[in-house]
LUMDRENDREN-20820 format. One record per atom (N, C-alpha, C): residue number from 1; x, y, z; residue in three letters; atom name. Coordinates in steps of 0.1 Angstrom, whole numbers, padded with zeros to 4 digits. Layout:
# residues N
- NUM  X  Y  Z  ala  CA
...
END
This chain:
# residues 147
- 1  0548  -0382  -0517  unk  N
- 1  0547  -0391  -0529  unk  CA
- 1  0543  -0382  -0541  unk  C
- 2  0551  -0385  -0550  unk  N
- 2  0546  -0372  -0566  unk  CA
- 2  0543  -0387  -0569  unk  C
- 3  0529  -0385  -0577  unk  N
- 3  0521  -0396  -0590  unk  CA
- 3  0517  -0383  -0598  unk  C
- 4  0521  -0385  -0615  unk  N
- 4  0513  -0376  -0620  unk  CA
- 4  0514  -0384  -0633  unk  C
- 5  0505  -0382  -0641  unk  N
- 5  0503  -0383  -0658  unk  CA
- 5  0502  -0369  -0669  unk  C
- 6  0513  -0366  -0672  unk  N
- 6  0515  -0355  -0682  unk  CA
- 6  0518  -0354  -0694  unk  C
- 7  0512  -0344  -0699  unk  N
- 7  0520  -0343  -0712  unk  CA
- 7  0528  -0336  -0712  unk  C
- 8  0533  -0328  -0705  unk  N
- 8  0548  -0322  -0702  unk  CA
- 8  0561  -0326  -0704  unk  C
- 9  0566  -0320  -0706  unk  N
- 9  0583  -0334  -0705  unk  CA
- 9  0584  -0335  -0693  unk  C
- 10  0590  -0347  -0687  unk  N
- 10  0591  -0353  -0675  unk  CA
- 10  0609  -0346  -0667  unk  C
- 11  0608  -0340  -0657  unk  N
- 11  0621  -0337  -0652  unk  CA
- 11  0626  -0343  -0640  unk  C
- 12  0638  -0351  -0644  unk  N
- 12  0642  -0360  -0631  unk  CA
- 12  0646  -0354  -0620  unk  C
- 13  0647  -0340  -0621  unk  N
- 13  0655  -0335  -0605  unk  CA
- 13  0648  -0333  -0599  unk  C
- 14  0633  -0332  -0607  unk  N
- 14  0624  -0332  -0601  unk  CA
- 14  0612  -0343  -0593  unk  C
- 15  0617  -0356  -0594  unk  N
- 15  0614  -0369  -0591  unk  CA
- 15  0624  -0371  -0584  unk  C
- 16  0637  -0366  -0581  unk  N
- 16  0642  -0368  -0570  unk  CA
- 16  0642  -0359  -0560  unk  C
- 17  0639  -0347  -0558  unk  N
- 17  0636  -0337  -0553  unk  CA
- 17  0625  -0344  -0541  unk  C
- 18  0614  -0348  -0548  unk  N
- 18  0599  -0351  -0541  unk  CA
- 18  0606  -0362  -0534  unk  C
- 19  0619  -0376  -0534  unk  N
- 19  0619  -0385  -0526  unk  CA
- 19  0631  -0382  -0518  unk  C
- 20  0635  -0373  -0521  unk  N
- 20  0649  -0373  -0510  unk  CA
- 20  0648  -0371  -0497  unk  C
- 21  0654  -0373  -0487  unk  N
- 21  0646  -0380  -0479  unk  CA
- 21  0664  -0381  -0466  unk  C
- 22  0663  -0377  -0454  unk  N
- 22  0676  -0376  -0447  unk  CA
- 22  0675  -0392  -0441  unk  C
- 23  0669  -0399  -0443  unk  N
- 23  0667  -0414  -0439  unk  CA
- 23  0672  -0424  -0449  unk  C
- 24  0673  -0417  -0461  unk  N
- 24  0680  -0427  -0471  unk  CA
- 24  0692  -0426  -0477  unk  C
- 25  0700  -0436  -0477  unk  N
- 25  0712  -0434  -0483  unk  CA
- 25  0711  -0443  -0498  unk  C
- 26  0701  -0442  -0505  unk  N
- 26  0701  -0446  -0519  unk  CA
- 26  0689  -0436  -0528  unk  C
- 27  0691  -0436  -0537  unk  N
- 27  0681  -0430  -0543  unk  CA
- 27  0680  -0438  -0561  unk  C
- 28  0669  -0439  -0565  unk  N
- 28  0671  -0449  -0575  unk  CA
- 28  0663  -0444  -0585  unk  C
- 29  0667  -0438  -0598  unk  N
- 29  0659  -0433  -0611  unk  CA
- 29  0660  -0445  -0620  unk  C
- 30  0646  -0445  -0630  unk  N
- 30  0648  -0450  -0636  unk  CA
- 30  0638  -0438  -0648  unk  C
- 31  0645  -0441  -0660  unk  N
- 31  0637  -0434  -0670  unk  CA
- 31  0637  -0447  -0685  unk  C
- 32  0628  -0443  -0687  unk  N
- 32  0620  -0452  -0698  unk  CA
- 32  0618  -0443  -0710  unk  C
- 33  0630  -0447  -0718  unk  N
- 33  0627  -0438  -0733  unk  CA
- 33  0625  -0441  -0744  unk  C
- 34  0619  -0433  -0756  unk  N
- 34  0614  -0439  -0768  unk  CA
- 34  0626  -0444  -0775  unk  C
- 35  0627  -0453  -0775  unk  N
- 35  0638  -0459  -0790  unk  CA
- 35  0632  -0461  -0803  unk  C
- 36  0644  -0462  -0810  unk  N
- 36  0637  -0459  -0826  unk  CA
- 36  0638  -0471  -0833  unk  C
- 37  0633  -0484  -0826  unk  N
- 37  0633  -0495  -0830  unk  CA
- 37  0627  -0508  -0821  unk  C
- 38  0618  -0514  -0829  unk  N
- 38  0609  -0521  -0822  unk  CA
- 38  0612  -0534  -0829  unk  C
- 39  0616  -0548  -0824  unk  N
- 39  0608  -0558  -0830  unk  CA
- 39  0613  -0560  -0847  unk  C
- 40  0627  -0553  -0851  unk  N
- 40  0634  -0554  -0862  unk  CA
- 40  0625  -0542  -0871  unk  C
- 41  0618  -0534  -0867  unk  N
- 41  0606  -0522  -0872  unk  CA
- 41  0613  -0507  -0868  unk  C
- 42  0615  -0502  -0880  unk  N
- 42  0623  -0488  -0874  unk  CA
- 42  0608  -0475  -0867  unk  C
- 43  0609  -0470  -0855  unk  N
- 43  0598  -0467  -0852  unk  CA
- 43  0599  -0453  -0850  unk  C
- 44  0592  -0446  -0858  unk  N
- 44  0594  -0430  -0858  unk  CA
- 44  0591  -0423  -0848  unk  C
- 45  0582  -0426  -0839  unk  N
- 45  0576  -0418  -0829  unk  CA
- 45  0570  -0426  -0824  unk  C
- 46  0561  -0423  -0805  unk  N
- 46  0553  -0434  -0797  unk  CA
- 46  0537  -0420  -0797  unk  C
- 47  0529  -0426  -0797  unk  N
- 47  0518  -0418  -0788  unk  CA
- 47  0516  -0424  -0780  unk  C
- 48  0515  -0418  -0764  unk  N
- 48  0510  -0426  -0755  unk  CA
- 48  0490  -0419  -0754  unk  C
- 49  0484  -0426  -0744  unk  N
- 49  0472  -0426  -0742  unk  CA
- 49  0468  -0428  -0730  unk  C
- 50  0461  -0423  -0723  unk  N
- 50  0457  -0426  -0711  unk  CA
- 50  0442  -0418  -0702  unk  C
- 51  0440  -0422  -0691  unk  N
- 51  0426  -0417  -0684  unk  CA
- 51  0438  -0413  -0673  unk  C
- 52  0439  -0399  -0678  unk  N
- 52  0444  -0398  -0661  unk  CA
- 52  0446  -0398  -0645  unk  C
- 53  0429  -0399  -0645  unk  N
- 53  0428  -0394  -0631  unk  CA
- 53  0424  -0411  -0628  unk  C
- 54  0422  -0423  -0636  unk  N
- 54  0424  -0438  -0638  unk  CA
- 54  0440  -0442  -0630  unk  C
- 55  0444  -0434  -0642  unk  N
- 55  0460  -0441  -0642  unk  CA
- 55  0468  -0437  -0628  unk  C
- 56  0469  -0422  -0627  unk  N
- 56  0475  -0417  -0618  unk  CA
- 56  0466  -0424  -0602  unk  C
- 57  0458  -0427  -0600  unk  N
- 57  0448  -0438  -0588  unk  CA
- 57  0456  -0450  -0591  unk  C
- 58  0461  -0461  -0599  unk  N
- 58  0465  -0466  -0600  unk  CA
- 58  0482  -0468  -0596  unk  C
- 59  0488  -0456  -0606  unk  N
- 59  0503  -0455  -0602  unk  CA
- 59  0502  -0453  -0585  unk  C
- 60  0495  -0445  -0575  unk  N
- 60  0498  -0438  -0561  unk  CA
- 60  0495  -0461  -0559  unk  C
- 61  0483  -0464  -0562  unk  N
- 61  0483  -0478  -0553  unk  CA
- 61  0496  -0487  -0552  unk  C
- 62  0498  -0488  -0568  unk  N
- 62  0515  -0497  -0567  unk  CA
- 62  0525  -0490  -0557  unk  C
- 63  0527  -0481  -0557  unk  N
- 63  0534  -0468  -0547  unk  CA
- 63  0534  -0477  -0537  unk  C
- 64  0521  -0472  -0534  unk  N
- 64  0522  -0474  -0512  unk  CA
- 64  0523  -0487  -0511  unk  C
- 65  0521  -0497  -0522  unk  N
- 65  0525  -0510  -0521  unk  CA
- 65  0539  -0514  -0524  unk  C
- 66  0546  -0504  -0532  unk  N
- 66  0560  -0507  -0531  unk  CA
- 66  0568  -0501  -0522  unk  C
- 67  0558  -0492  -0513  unk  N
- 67  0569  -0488  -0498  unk  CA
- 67  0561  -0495  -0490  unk  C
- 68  0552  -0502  -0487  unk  N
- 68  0551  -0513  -0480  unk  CA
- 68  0559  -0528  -0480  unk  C
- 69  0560  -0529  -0490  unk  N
- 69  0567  -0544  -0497  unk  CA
- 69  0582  -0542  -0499  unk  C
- 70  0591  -0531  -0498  unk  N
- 70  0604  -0526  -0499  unk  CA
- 70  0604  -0519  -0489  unk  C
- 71  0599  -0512  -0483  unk  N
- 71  0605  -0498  -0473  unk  CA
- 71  0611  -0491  -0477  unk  C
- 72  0606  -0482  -0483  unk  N
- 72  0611  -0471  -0495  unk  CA
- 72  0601  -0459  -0485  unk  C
- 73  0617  -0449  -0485  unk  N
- 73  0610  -0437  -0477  unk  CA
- 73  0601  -0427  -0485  unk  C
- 74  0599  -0433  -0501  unk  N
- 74  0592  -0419  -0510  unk  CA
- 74  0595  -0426  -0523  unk  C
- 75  0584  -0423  -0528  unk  N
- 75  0583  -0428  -0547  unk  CA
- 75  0577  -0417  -0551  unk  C
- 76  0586  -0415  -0562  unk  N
- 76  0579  -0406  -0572  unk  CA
- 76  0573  -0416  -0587  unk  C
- 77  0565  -0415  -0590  unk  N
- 77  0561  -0420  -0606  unk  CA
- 77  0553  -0409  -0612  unk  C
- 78  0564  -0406  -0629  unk  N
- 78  0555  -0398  -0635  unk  CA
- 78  0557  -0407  -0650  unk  C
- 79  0544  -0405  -0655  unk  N
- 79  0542  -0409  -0669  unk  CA
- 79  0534  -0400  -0678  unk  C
- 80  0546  -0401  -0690  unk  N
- 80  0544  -0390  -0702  unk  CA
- 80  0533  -0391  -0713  unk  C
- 81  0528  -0386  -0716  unk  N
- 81  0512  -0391  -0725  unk  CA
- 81  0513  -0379  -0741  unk  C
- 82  0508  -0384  -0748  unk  N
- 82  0507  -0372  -0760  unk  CA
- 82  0522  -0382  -0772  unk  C
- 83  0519  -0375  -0778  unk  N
- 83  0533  -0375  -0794  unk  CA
- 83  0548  -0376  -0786  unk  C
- 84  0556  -0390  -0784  unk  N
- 84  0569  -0385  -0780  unk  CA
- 84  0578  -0389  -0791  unk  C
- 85  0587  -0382  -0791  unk  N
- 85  0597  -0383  -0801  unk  CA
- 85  0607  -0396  -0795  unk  C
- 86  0616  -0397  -0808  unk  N
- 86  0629  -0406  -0800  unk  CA
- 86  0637  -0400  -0791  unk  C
- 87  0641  -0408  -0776  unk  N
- 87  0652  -0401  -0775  unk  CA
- 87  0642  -0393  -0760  unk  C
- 88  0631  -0390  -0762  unk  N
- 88  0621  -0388  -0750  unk  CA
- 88  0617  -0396  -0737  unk  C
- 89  0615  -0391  -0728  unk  N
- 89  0618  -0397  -0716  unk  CA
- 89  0600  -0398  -0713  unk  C
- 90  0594  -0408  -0713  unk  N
- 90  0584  -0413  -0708  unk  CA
- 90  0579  -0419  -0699  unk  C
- 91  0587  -0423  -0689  unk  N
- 91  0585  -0432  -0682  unk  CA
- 91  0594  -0427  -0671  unk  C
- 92  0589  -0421  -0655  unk  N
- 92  0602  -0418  -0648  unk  CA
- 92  0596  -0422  -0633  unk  C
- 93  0603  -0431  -0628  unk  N
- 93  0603  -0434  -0615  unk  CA
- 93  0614  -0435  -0605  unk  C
- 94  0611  -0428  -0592  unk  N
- 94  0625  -0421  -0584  unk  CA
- 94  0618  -0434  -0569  unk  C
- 95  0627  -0435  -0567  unk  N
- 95  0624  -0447  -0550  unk  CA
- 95  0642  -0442  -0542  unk  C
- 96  0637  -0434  -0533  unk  N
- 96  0646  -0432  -0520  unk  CA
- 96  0644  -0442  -0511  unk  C
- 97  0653  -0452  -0506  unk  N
- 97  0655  -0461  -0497  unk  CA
- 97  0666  -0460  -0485  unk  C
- 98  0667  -0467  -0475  unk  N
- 98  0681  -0465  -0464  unk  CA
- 98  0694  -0476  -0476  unk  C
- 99  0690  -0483  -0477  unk  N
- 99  0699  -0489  -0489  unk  CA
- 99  0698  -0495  -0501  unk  C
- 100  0710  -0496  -0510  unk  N
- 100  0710  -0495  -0525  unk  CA
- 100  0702  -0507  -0526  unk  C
- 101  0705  -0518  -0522  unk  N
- 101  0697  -0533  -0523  unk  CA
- 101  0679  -0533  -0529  unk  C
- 102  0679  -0529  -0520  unk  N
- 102  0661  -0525  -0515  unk  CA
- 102  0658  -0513  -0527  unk  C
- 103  0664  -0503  -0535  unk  N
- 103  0664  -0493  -0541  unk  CA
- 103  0664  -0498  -0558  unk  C
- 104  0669  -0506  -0559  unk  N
- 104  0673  -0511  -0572  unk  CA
- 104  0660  -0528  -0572  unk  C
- 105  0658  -0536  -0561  unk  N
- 105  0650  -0545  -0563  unk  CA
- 105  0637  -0539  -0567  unk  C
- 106  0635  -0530  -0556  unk  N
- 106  0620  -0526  -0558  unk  CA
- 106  0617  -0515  -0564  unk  C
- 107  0628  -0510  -0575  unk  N
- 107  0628  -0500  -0583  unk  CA
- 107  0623  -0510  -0600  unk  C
- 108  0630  -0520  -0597  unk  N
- 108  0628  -0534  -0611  unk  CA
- 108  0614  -0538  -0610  unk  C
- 109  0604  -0540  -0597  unk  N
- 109  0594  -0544  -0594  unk  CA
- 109  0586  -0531  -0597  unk  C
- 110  0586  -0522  -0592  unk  N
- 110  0578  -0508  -0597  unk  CA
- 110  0577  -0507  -0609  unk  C
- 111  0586  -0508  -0616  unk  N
- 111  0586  -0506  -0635  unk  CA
- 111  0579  -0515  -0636  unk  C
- 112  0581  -0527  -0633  unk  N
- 112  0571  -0540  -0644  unk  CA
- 112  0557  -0537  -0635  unk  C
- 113  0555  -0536  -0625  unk  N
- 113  0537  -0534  -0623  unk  CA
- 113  0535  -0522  -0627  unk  C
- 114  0541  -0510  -0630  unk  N
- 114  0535  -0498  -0636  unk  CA
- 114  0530  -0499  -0649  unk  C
- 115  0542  -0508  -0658  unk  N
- 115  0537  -0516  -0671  unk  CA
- 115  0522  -0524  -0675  unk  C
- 116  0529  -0533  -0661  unk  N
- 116  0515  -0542  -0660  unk  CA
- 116  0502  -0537  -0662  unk  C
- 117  0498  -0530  -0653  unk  N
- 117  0487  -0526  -0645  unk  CA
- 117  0484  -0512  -0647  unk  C
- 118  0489  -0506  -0652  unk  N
- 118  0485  -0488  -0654  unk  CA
- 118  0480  -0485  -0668  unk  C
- 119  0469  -0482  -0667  unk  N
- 119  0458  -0476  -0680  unk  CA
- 119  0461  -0470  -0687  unk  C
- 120  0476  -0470  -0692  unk  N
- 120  0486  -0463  -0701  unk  CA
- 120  0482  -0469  -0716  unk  C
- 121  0480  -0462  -0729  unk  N
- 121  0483  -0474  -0739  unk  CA
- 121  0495  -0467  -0748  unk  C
- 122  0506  -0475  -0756  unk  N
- 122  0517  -0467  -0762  unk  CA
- 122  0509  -0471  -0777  unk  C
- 123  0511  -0465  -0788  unk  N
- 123  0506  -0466  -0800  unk  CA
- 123  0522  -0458  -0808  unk  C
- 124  0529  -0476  -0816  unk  N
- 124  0539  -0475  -0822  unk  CA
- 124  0535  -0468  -0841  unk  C
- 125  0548  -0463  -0845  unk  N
- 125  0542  -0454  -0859  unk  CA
- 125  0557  -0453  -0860  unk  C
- 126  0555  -0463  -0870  unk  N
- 126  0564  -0464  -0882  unk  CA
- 126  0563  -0464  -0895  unk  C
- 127  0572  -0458  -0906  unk  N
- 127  0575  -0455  -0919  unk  CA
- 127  0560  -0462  -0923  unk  C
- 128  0556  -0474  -0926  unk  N
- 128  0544  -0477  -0931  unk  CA
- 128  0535  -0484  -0922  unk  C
- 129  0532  -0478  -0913  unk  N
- 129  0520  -0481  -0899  unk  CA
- 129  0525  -0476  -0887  unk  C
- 130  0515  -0484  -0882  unk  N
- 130  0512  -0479  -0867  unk  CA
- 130  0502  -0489  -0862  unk  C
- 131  0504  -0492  -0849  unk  N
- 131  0494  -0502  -0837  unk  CA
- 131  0501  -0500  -0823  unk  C
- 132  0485  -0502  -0816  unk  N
- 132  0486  -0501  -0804  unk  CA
- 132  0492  -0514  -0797  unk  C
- 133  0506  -0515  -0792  unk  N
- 133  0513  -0525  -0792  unk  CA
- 133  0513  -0529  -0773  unk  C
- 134  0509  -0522  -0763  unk  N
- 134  0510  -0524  -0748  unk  CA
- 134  0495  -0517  -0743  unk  C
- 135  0492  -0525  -0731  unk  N
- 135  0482  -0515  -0724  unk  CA
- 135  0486  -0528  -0707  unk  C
- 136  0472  -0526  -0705  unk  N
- 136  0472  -0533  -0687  unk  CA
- 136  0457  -0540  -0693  unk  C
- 137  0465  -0552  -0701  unk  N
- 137  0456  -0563  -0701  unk  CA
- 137  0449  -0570  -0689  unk  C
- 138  0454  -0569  -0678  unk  N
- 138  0449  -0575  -0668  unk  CA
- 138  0436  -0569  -0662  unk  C
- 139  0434  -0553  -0668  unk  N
- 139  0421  -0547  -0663  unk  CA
- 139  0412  -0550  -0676  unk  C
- 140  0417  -0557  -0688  unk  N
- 140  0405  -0560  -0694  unk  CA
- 140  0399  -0545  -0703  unk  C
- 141  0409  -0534  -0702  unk  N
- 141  0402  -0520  -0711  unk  CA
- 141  0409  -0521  -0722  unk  C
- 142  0402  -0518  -0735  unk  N
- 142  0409  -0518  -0748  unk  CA
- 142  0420  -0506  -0744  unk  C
- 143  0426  -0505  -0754  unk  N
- 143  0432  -0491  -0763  unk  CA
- 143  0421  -0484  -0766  unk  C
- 144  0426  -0473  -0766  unk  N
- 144  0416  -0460  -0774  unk  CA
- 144  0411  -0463  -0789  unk  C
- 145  0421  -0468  -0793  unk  N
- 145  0422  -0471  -0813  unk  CA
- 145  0412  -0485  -0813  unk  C
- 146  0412  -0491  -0802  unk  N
- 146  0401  -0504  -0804  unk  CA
- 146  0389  -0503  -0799  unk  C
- 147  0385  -0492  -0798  unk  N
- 147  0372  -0492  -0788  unk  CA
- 147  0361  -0496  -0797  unk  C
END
């Protein structure tokens, strides 16, 4: 299982590398990138924010709960933190499965509880502003910009 939080750029051959797996005949990426438009708001750039060693404890839980709950032979989750540009890949999750079914359901379920639940915050910045527009309301922790 790769779980990491980086400011690195995120590399997918590398998230598939860590789940490949001679038991599965699916492998399932998904990447989450900055678009330059929010909400009819042209958006210049994202910062993300996060408690690492929080988040990355978090991403490994949904994990072993999404190869428990799918039967997934290996999940990778990595999430990008720092200044991203448009067009940057922030968001990368790999799930090796025995089939595509199971690879693609619980590849849709991994993204929205990584969303949900992971002590990530994104901070949008556009031509005239910027706000902290996502986090994991459900744990109840501000953003950094709200503390």
């Amino acid at each position: 299982m790769l779980i990491r939080v980086t400011r690195d750029p995120l590399v997918s051959q590398q998230a598939i590398d860590a789940v490949a797996s001679p038991r599965a005949g699916a492998i399932n990426v998904f990447l989450g990138v900055v678009r330059d438009n929010n909400l009819g708001r042209e958006v210049r750039y994202l910062d993300y924010e996060a408690y690492p060693s929080m988040a990355e404890k978090v991403m490994r839980e949904i994990a072993e709960e999404s190869i428990r709950k799918f039967g997934f032979e290996d999940v990778a989750v990595l999430h990008r933190t720092g200044k991203l540009e448009i067009g940057e890949t922030s968001l990368l999750i790999a799930v090796s499965s025995g089939h595509r079914v199971e690879s693609f359901e619980g590849g849709h379920w991994l993204v929205n509880e990584i969303k949900k639940r992971v002590p990530v915050w994104k901070k949008e910045v556009w031509a005239d502003g910027e706000s902290w527009i996502e986090g994991p309301e459900s744990l109840g922790i501000q953003a950094p910009g709200q503390r």
